[in-house]
TIMI-253122 format. One line per 10 residues: number of its first residue (from 1); for each residue y, z, x of N, C-alpha, C, CB. Coordinates in steps of 0.1 Angstrom, whole numbers, padded with zeros to 4 digits. Glycine has a CB too. Layout:
residues N
NUM = Y Z X Y Z X Y Z X Y Z X | ... .
//
This chain:
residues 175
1 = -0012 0000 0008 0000 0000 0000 0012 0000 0009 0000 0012 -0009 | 0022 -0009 0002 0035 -0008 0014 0047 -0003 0009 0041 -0023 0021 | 0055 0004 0015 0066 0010 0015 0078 0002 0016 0065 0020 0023 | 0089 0002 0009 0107 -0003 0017 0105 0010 0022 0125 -0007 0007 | 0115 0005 0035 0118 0017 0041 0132 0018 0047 0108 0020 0051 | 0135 0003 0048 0153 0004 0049 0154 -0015 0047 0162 0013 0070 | 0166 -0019 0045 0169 -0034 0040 0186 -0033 0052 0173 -0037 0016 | 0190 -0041 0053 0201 -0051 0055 0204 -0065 0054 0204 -0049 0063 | 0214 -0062 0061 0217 -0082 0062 0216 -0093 0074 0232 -0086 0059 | 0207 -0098 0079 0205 -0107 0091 0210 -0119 0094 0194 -0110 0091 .
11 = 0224 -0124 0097 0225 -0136 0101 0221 -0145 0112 0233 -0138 0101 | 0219 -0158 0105 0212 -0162 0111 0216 -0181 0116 0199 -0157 0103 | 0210 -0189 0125 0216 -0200 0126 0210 -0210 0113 0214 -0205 0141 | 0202 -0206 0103 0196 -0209 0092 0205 -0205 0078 0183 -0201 0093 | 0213 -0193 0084 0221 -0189 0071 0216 -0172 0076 0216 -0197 0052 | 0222 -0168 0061 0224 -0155 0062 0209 -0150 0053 0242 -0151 0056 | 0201 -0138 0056 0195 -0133 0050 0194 -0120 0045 0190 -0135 0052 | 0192 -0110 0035 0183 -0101 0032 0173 -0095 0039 0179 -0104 0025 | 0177 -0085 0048 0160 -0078 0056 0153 -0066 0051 0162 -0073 0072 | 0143 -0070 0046 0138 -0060 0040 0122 -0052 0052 0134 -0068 0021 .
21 = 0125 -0039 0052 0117 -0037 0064 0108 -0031 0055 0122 -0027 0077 | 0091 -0030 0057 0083 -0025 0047 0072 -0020 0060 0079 -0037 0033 | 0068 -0007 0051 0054 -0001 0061 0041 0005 0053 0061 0014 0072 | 0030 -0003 0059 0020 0004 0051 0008 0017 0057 0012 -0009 0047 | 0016 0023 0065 0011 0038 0071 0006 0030 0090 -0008 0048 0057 | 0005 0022 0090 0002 0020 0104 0015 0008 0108 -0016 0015 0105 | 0014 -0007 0101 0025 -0015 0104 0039 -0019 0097 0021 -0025 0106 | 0045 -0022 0107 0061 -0031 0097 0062 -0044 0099 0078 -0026 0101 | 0063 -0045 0084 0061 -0063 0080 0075 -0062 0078 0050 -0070 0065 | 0083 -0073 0082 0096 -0076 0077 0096 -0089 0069 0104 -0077 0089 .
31 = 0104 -0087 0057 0107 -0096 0049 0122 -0099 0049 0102 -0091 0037 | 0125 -0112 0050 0137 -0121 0049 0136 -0129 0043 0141 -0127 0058 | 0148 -0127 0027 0152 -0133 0023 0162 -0139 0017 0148 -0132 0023 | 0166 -0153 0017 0172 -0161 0012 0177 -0162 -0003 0167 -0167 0015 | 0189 -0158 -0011 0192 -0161 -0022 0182 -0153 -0031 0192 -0176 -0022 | 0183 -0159 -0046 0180 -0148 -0053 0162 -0152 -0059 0193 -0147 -0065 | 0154 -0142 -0055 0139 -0149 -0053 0133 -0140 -0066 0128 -0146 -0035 | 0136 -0131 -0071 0132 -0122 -0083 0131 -0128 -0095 0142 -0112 -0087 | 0115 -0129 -0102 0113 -0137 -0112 0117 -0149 -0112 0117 -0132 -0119 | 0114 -0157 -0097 0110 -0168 -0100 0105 -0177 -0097 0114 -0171 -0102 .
41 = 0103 -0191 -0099 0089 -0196 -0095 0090 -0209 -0085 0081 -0201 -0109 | 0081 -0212 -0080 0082 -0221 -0065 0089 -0215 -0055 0091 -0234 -0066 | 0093 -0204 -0051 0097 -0204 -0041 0096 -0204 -0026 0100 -0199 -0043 | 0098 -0212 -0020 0093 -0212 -0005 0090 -0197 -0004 0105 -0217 0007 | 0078 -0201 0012 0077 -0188 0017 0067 -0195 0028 0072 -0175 0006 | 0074 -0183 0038 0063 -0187 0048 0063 -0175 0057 0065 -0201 0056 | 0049 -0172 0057 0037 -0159 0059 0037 -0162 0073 0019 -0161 0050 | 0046 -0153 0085 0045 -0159 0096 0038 -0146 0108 0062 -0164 0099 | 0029 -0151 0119 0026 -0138 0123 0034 -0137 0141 0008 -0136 0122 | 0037 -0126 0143 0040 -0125 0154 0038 -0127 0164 0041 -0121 0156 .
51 = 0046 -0134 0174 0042 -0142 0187 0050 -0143 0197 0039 -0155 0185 | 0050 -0132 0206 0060 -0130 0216 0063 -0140 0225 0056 -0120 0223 | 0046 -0150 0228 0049 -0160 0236 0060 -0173 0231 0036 -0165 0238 | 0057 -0173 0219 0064 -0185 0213 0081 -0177 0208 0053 -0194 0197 | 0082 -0165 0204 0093 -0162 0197 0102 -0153 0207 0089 -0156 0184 | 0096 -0151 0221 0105 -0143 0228 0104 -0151 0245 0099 -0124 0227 | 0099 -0149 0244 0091 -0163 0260 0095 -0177 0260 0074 -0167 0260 | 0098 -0183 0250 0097 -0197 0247 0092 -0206 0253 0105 -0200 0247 | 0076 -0197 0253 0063 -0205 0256 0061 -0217 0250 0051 -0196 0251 | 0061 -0233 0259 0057 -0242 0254 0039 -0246 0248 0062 -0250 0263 .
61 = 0033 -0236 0247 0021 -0234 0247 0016 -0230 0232 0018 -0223 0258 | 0028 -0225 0222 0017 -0228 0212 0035 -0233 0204 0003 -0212 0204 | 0031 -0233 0189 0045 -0238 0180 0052 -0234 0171 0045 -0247 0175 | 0045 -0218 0175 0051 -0205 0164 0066 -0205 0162 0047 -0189 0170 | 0071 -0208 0175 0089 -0211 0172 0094 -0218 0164 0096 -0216 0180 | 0087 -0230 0171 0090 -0241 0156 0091 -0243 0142 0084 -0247 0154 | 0076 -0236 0140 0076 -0232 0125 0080 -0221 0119 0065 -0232 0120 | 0086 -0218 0125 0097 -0205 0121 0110 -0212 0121 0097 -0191 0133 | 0114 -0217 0126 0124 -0223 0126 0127 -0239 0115 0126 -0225 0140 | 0113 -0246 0118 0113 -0252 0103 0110 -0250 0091 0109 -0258 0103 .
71 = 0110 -0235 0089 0105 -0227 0079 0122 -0225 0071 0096 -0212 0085 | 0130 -0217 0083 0143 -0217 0080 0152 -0224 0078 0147 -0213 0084 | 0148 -0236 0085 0158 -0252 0079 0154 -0255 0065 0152 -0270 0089 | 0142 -0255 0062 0136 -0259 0047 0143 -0247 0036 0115 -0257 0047 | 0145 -0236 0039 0145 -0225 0030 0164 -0223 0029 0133 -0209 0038 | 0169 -0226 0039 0184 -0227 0040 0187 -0239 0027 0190 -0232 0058 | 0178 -0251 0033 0185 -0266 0024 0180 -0264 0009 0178 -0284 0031 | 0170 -0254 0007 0167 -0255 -0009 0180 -0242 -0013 0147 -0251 -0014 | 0181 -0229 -0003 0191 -0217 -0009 0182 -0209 -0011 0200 -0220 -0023 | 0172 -0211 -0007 0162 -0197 -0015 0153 -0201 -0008 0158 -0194 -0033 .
81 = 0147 -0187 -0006 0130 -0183 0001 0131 -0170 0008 0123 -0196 0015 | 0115 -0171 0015 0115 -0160 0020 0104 -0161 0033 0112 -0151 0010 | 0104 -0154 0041 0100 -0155 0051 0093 -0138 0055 0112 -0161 0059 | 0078 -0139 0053 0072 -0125 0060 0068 -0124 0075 0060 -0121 0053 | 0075 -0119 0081 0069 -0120 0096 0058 -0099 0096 0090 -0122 0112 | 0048 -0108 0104 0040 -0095 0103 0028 -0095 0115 0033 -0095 0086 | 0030 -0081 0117 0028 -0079 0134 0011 -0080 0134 0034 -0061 0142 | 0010 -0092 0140 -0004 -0096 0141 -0007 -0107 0149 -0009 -0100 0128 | 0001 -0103 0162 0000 -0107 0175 -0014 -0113 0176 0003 -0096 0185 | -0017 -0126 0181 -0028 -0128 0188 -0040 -0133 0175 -0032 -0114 0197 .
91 = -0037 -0137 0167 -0041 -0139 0154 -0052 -0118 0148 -0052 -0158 0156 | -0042 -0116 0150 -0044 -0097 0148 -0055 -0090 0158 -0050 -0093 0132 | -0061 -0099 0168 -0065 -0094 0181 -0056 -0089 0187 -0071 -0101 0189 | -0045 -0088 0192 -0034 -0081 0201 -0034 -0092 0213 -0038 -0064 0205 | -0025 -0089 0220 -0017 -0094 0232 -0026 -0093 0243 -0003 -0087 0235 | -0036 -0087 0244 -0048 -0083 0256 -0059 -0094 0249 -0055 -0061 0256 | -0061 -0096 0239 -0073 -0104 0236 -0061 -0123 0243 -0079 -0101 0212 | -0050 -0118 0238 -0043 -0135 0240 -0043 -0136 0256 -0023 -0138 0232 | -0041 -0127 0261 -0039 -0131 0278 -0050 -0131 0283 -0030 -0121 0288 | -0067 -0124 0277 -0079 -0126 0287 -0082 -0141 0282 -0093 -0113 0284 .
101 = -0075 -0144 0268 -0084 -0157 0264 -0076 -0175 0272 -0084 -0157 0242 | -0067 -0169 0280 -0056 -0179 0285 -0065 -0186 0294 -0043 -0173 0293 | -0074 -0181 0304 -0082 -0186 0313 -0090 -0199 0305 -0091 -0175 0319 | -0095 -0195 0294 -0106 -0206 0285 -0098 -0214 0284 -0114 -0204 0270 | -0085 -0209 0274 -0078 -0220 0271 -0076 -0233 0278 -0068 -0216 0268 | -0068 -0225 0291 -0066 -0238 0302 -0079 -0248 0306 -0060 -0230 0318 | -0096 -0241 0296 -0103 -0249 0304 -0106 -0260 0292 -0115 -0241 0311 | -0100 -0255 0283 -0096 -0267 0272 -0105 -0260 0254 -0107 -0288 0281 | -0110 -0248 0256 -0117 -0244 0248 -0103 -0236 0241 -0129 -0236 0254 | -0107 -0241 0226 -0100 -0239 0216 -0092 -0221 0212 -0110 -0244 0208 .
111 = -0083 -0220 0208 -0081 -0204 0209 -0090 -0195 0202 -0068 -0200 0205 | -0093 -0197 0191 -0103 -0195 0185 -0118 -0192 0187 -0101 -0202 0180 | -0122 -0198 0192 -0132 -0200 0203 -0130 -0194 0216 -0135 -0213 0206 | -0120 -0192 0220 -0117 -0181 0233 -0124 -0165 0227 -0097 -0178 0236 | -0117 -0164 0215 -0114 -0151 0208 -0126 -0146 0211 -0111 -0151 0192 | -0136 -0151 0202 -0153 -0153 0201 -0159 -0149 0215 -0158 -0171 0197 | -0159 -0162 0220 -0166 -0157 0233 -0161 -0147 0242 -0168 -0167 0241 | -0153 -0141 0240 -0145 -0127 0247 -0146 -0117 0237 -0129 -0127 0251 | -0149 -0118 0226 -0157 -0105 0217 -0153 -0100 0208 -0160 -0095 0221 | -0138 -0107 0204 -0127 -0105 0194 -0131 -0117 0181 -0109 -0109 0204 .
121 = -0121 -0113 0168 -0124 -0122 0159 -0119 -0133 0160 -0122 -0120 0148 | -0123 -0144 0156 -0118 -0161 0156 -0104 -0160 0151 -0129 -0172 0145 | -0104 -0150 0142 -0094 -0152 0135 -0093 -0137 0128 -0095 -0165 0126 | -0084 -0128 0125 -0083 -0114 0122 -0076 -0113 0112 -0079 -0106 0132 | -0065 -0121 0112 -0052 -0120 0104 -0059 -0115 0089 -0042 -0138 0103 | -0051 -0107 0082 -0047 -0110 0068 -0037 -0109 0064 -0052 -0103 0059 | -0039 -0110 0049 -0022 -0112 0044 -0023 -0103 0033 -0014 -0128 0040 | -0029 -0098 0033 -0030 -0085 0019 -0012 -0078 0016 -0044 -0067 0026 | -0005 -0073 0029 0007 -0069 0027 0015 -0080 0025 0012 -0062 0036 | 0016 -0089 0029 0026 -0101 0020 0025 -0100 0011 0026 -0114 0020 .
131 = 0009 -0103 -0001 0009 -0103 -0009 0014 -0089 -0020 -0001 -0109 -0007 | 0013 -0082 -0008 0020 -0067 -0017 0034 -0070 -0017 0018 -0050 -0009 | 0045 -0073 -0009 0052 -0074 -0006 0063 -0085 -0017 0047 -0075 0006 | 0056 -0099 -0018 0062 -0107 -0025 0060 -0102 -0041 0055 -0121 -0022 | 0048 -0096 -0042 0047 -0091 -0055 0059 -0076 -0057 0029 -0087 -0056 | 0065 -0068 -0048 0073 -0061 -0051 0085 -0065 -0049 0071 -0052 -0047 | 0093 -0080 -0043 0103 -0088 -0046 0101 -0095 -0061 0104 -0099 -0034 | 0091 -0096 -0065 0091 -0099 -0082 0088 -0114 -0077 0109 -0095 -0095 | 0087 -0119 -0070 0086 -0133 -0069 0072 -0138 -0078 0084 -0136 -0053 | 0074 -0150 -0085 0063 -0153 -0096 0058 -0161 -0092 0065 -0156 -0110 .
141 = 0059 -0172 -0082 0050 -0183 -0077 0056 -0187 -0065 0048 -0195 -0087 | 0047 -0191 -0056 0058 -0197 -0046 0048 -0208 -0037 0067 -0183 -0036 | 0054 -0220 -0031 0051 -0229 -0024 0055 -0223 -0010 0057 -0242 -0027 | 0038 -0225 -0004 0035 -0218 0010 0041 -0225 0018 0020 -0216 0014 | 0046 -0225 0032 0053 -0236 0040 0039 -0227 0053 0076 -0236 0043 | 0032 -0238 0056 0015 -0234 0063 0009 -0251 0065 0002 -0223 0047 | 0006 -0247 0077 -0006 -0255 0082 -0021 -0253 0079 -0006 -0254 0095 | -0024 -0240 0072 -0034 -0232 0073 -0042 -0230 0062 -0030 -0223 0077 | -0053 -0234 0055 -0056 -0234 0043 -0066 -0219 0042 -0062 -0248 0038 | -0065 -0213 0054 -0073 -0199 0054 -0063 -0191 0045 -0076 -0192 0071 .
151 = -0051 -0193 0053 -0039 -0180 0047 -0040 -0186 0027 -0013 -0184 0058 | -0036 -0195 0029 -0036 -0199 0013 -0045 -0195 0004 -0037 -0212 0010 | -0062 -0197 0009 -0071 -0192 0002 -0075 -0175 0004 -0081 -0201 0006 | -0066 -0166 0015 -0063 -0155 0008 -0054 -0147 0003 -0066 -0151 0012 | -0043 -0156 0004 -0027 -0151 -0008 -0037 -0152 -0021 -0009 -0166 -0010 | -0044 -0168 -0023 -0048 -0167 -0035 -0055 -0159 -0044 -0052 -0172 -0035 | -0067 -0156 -0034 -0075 -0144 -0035 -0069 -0133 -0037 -0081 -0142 -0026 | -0059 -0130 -0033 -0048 -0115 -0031 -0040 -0113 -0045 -0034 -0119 -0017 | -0046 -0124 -0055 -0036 -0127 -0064 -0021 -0129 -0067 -0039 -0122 -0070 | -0018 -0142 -0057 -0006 -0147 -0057 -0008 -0160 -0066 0000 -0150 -0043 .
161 = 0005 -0170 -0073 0002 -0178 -0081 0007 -0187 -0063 0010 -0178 -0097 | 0001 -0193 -0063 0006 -0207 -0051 0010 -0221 -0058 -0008 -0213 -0039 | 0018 -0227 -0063 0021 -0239 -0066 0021 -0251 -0059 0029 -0237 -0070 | 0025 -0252 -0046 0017 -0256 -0040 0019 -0252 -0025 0016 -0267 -0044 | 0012 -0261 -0015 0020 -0261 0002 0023 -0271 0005 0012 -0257 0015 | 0035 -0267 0018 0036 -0277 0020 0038 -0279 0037 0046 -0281 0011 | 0033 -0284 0046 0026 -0286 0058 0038 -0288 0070 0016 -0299 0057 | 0042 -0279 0077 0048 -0282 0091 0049 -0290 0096 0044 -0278 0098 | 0039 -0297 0095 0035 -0305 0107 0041 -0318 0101 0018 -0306 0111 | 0042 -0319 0087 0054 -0332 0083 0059 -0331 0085 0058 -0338 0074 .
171 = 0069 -0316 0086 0085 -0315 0086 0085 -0318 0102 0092 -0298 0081 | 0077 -0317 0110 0078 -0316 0126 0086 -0332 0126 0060 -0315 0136 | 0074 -0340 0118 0083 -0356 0120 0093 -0364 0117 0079 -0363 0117 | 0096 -0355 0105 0112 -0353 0099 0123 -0350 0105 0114 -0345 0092 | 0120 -0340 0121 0128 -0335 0129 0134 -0346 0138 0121 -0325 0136 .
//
């Protein structure tokens, strides 16, 4: 279950946002958002997880910047959305599973497959607090901005309404 625990206001080169800080007894998920998202439907959103390499390093190595940033171009030009960033470094293996698995990587083995064969999950993430989260912004449906049809198929599961997604990797070519 997640808590507010304090909000302000974030500007940003996207525009200005709403920060809503939330904690469910161990992490803080931060929620940013855009314009007025309460009771209503389609709204962007994009479920982002933390990534020091790409969002503080400006590691050319993976494209978590990017899609954070073409999350916020998209969500600025419609006036509304939201954006959950939530600490789950390393796809929620941590920062020690991402730096032992760098060696594979460079040997061309997938990250995912690093995870595995070093003894961590393929993939860890959930999104159970977004989905708490959007549901205590009152938001009633919203279009996922995701590459990822794992996250989608557990917002859904989480009982979110999804109307639909819509893929990064087009907006990349739009850029």
């Amino acid at each position: 279950m997640i808590v507010r625990i304090a909000e302000g206001t974030l500007k940003t080169r996207f525009g200005t946002y709403q920060q809503f800080l939330y904690y469910d007894g161990q992490k803080e998920t931060i929620a940013l958002v855009m314009g007025d998202v309460a009771n209503k439907q389609d709204v962007l959103c994009r479920v982002h997880s933390q990534c020091i390499h790409g969002h503080v390093f400006n590691s050319i190595e993976c494209d978590c910047r990017e899609q954070m940033e073409m999350s916020q171009s998209l969500i600025e030009e419609a006036g509304r959305g939201v954006i959950i960033f939530m600490d789950q470094e390393g796809k929620n293996n941590g920062h020690m599973a991402l730096l032992l698995s760098s060696q594979l990587k460079d040997e061309g083995v997938a990250q995912s497959e690093a995870y595995v064969r070093l003894g961590y999950q393929a993939d860890g993430r959930s999104y159970v607090r977004a989905a708490e989260i959007l549901r205590e912004l009152d938001v009633r449906s919203i279009t996922l901005l995701t590459n990822n049809p794992d996250k989608t198929s557990q917002l859904r599961d989480d009982g979110l309404i999804i109307t639909g997604t819509q893929s990064l990797e087009q907006e990349r070519k739009h850029l």
